[in-house]
C-alpha positions as YAML, in Angstrom:
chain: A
units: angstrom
residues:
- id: 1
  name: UNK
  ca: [-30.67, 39.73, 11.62]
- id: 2
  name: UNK
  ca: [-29.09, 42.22, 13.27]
- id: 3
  name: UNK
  ca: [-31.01, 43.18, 16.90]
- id: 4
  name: UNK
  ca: [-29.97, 46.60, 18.01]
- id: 5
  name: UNK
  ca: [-30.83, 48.60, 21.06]
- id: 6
  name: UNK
  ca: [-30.30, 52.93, 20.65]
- id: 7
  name: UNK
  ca: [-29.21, 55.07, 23.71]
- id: 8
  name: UNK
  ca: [-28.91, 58.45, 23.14]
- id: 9
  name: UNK
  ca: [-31.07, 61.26, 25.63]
- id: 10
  name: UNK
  ca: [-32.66, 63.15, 22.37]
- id: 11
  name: UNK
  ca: [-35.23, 61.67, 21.12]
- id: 12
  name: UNK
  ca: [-34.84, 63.17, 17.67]
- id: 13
  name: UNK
  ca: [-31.19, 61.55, 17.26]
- id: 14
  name: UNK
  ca: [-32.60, 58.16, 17.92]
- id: 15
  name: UNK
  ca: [-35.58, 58.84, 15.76]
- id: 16
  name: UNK
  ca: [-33.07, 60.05, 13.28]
- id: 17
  name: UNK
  ca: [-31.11, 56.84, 13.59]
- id: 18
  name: UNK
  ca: [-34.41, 54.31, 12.99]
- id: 19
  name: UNK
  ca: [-35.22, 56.33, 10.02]
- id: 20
  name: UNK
  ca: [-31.48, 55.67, 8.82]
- id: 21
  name: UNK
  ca: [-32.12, 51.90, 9.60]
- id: 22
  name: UNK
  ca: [-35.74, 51.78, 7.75]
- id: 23
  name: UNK
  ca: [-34.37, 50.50, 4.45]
- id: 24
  name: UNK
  ca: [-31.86, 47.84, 6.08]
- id: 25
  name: UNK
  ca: [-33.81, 44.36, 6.06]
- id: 26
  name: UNK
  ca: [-30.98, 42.71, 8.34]
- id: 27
  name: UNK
  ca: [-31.02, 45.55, 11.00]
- id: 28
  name: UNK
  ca: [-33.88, 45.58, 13.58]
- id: 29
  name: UNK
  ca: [-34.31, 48.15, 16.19]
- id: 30
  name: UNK
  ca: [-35.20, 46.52, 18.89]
- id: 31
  name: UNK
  ca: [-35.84, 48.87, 21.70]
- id: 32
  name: UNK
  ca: [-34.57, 52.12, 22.76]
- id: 33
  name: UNK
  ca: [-33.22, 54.26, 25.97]
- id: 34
  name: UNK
  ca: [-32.80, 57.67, 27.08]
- id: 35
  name: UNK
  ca: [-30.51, 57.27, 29.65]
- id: 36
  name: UNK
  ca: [-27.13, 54.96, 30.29]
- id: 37
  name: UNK
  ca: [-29.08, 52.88, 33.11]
- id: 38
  name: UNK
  ca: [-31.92, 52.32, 31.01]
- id: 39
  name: UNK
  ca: [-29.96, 51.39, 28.30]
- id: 40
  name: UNK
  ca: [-27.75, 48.55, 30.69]
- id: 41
  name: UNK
  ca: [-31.28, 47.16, 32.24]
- id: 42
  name: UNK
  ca: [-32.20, 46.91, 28.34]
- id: 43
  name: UNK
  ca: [-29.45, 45.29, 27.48]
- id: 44
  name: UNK
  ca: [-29.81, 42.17, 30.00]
- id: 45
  name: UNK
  ca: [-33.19, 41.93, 29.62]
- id: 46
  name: UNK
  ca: [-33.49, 41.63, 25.55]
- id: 47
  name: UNK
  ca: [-29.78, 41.06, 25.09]
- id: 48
  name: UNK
  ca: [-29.54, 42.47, 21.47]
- id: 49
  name: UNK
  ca: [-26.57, 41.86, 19.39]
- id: 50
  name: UNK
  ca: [-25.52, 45.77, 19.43]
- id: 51
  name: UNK
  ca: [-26.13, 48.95, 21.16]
- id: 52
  name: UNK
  ca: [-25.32, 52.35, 19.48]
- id: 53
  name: UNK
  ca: [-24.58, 54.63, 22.15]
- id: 54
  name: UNK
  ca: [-24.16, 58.25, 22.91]
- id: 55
  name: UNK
  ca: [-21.27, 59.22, 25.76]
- id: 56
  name: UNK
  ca: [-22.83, 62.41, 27.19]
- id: 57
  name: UNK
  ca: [-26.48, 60.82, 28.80]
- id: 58
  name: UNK
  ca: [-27.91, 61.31, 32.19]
- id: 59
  name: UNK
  ca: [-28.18, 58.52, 34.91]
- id: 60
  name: UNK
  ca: [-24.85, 56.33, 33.34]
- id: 61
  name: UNK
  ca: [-23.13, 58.35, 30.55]
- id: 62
  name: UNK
  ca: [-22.39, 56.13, 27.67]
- id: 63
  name: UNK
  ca: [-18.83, 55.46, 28.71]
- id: 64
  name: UNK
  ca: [-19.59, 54.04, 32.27]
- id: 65
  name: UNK
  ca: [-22.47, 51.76, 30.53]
- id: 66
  name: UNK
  ca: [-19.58, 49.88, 27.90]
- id: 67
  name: UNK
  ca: [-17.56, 49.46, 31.13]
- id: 68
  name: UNK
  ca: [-20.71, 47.95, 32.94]
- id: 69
  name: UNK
  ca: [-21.24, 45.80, 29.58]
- id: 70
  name: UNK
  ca: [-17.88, 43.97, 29.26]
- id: 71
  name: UNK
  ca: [-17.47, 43.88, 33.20]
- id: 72
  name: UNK
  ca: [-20.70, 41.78, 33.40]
- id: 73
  name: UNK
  ca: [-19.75, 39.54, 30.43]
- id: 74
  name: UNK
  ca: [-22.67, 40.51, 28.66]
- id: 75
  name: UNK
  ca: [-22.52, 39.82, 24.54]
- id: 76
  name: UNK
  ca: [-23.98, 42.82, 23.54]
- id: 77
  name: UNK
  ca: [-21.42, 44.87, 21.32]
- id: 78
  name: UNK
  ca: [-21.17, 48.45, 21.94]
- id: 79
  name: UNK
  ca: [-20.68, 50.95, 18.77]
- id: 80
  name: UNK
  ca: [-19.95, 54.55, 20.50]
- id: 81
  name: UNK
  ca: [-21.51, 57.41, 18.52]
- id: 82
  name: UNK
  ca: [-20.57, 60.68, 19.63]
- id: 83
  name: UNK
  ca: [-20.54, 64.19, 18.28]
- id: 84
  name: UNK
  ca: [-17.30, 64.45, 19.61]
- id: 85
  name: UNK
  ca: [-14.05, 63.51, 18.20]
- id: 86
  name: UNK
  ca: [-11.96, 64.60, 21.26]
- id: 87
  name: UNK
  ca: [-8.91, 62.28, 22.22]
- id: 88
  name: UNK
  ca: [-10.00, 62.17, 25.80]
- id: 89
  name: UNK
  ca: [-13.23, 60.56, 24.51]
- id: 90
  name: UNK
  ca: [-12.10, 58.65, 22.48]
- id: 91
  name: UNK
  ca: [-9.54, 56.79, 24.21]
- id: 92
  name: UNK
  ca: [-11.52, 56.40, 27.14]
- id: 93
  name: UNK
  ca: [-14.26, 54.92, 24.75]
- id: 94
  name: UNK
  ca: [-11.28, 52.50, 23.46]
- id: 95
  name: UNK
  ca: [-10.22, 51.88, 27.23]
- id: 96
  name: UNK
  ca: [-13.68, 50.78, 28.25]
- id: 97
  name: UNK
  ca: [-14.01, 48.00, 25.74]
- id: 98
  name: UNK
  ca: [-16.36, 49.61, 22.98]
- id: 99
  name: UNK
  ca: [-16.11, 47.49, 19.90]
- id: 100
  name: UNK
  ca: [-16.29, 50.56, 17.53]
- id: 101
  name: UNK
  ca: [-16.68, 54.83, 18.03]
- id: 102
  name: UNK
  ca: [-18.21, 56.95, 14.76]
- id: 103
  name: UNK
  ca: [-19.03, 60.38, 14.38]
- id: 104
  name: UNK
  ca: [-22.23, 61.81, 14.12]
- id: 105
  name: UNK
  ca: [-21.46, 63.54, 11.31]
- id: 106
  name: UNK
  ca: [-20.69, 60.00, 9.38]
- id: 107
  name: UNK
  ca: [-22.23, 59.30, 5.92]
- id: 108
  name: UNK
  ca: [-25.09, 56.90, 6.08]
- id: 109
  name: UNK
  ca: [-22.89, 54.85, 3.93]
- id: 110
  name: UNK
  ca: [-20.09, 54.43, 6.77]
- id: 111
  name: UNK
  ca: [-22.59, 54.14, 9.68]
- id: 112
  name: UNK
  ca: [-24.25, 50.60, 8.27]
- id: 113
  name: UNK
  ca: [-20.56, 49.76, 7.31]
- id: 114
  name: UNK
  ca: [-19.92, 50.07, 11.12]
- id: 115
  name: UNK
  ca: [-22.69, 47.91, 11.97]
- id: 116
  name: UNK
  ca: [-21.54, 45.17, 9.59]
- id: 117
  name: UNK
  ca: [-18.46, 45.13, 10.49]
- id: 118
  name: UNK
  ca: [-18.78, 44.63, 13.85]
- id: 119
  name: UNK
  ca: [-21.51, 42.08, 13.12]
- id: 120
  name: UNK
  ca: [-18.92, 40.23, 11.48]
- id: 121
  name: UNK
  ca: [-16.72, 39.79, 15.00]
- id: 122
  name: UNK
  ca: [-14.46, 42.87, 14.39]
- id: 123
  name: UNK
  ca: [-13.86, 46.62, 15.26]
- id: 124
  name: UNK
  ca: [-14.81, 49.42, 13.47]
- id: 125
  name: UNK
  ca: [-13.14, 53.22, 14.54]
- id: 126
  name: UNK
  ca: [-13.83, 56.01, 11.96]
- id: 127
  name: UNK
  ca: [-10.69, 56.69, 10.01]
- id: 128
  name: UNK
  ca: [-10.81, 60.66, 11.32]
- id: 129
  name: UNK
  ca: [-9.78, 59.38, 14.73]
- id: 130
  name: UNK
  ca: [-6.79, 57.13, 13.37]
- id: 131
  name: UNK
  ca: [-4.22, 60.06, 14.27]
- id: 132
  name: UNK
  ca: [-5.57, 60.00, 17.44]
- id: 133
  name: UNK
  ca: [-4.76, 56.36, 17.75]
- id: 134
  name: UNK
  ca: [-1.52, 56.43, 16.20]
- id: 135
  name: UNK
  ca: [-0.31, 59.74, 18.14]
- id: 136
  name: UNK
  ca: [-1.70, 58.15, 21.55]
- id: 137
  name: UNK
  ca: [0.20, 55.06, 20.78]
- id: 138
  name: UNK
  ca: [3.55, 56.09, 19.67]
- id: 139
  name: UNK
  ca: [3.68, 58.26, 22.92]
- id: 140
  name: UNK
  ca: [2.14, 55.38, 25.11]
- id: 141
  name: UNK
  ca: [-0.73, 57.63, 26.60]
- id: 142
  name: UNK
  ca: [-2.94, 54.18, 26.20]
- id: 143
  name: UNK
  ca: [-3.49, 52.50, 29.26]
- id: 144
  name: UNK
  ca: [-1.77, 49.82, 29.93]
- id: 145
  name: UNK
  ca: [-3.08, 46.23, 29.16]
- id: 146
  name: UNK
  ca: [-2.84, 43.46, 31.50]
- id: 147
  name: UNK
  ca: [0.30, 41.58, 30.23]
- id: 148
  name: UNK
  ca: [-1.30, 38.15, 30.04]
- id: 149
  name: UNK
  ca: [-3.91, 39.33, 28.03]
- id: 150
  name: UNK
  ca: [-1.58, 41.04, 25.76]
- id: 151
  name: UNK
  ca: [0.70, 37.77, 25.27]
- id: 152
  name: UNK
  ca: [-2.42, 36.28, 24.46]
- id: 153
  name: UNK
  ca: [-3.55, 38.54, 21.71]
- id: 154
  name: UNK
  ca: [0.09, 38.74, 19.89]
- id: 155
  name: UNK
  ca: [-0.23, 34.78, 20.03]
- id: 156
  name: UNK
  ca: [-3.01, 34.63, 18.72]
- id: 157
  name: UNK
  ca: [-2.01, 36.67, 15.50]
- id: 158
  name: UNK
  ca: [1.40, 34.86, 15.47]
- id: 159
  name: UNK
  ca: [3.03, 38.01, 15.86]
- id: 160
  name: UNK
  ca: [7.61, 37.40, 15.66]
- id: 161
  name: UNK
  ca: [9.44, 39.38, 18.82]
- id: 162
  name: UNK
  ca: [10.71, 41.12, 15.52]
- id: 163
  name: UNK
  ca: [7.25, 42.10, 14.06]
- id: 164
  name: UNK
  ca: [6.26, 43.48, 16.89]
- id: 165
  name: UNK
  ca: [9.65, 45.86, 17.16]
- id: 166
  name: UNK
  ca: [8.83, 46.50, 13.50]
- id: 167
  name: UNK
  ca: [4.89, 47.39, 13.98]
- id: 168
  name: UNK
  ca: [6.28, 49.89, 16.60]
- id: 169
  name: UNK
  ca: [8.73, 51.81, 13.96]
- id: 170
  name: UNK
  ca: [5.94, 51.49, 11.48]
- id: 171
  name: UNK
  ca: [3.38, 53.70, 13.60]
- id: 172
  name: UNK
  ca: [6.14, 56.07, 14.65]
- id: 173
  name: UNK
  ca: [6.03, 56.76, 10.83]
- id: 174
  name: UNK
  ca: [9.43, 55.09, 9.77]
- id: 175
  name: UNK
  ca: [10.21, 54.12, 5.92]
- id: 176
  name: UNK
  ca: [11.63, 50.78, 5.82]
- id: 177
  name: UNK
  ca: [14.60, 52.02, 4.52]
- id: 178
  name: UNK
  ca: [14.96, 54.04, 8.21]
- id: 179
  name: UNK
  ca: [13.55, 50.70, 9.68]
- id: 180
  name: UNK
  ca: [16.26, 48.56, 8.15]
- id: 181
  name: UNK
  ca: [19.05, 51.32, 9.48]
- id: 182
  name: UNK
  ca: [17.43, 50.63, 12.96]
- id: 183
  name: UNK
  ca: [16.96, 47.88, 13.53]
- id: 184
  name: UNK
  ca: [20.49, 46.92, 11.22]
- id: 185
  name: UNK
  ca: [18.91, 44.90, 8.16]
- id: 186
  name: UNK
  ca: [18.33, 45.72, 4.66]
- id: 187
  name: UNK
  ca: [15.42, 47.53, 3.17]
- id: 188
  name: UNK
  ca: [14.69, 44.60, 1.58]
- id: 189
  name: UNK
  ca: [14.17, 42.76, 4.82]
- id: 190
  name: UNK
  ca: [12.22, 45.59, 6.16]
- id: 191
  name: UNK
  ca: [9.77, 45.21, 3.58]
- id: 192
  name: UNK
  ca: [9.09, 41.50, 3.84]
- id: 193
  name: UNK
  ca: [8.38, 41.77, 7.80]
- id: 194
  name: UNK
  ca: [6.32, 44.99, 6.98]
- id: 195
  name: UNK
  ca: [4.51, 42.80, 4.37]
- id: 196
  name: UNK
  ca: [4.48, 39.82, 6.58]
- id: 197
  name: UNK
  ca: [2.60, 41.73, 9.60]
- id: 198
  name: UNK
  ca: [0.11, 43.47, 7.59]
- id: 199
  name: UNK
  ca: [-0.79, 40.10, 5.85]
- id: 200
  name: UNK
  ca: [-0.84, 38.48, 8.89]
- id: 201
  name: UNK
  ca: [-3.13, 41.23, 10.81]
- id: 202
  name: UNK
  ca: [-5.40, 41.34, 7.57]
- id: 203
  name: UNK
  ca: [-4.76, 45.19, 7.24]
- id: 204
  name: UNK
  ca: [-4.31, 47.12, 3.64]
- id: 205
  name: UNK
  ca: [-2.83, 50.11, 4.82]
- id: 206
  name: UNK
  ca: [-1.25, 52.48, 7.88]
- id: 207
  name: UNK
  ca: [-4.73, 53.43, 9.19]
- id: 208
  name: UNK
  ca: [-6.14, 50.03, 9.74]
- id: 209
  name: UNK
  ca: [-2.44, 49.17, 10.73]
- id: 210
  name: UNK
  ca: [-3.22, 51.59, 13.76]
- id: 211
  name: UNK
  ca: [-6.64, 51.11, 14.63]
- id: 212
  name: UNK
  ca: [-5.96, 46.71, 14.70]
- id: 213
  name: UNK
  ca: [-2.87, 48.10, 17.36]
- id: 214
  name: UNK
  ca: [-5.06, 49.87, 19.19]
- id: 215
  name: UNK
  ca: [-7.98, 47.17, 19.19]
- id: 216
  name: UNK
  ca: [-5.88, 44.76, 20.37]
- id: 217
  name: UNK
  ca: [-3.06, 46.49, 22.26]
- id: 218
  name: UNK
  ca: [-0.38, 44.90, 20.29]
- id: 219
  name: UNK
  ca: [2.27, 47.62, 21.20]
...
C-alpha cells in the first residue's frame, strides 16, 4: 500500500486529487496540508511513503519543503505537481531533490503512473518538460553536483569514460554517424556504445535518455 500525504493550499485541488485516488486499492491518502510547514510536521510525524506537492503554498512553498525533506534524511518521496511548466521551476524542483514533477493538466492515466513509478524506487518527470532537461543540460545551466557523489552514481551504472563522452553528444542531438566523426570511430562503433548505454541505463528512447541524466547528474 501506498501511504500518501497531499499539500496543496486549495482545498478543491486536494479534494480533486482523493477523488482521483478513490478507485486505486494500493493508494491511501493518508492525511493532508495546506501549507509547506504543515505538510513537513506531517511528514515526520506519519512518515508516509509519498507526498504530492504543490510549489506555490504559504508558510514553506513546496520547493523549500523537498529541500527540508532530503536535508533531514527523511524517506518520504516527494512527487512535485505544479500548474507550471516553467524551467525555473522546474529545475529548481530537480535541484532540491524531488523524486518526480507532473503537470496539473496530466491525464489521470499518467498521474497513478507517476505514483507507481516512483513507488517502485525510481523517478518520474512528465515527458513535456524533457526539452527542458535536455536544453538545461547541454548548456550546463544545472547546478553542479558534488563530484563524489557524481563518481558514485556513474559507478554505480558502470558507465565507460567513453559512454559518458558519448551520452553527452547524444543529448546535444548528434547522429552516430556525426558521433563517430567526433569522437574518430565508425558509425558502427557509435551505435554499439549508444546501444550499450541505453541498455545499461534501462532507457528506450532520447526522452528517458535525458530525464535518467538529469536524475542522476550523469553529465
Amino acid at each position: 500500500m501506498l501511504k500518501v500525504v497531499l499539500a496543496d493550499d486549495h482545498v478543491l485541488v486536494r479534494d480533486g486529487i482523493k477523488a482521483l485516488l478513490e478507485d486505486e486499492q494500493d493508494i491511501e491518502v493518508l492525511d493532508e496540508a495546506s501549507n509547506g510547514k504543515e505538510a513537513l510536521e506531517i511528514i515526520k510525524e506519519r512518515q508516509p511513503d509519498l507526498l504530492i506537492v504543490d510549489i506555490r503554498m504559504p508558510e514553506m512553498n513546496g520547493i523549500e519543503v523537498v529541500q527540508a525533506i532530503k536535508k533531514e534524511a527523511l524517506k518520504t518521496k516527494t512527487l512535485v505537481l505544479s500548474m507550471h511548466d516553467s524551467e525555473e521551476y522546474v529545475l529548481q524542483s530537480i535541484q532540491a531533490g524531488a523524486d518526480g514533477y507532473l503537470l496539473k493538466g496530466s491525464s489521470k492515466e499518467e498521474f497513478v503512473k507517476a505514483l507507481h513509478t516512483l513507488q517502485a524506487g525510481d523517478k518520474y518527470f512528465a515527458g513535456e518538460l524533457s526539452s527542458i532537461i535536455i536544453n538545461n543540460f547541454v548548456n550546463g545551466k544545472t547546478a553542479a553536483p558534488v563530484k563524489d557523489a557524481k563518481a558514485s552514481i556513474v559507478q554505480e551504472f558502470s558507465l565507460t569514460k567513453r559512454e559518458r563522452q558519448i551520452l553527452g553528444l547524444v543529448l546535444e542531438g548528434k547522429s552516430n554517424k556525426e558521433i563517430g566523426e567526433e569522437l574518430n570511430i565508425s558509425k558502427r562503433t557509435s551505435e554499439v556504445h549508444r546501444f550499450n548505454l541505453m541498455k545499461k541505463l534501462d532507457v528506450k528512447n532520447l526522452m528517458e535518455l535525458a530525464n535518467k541524466a538529469a536524475q542522476y547528474n550523469l553529465i
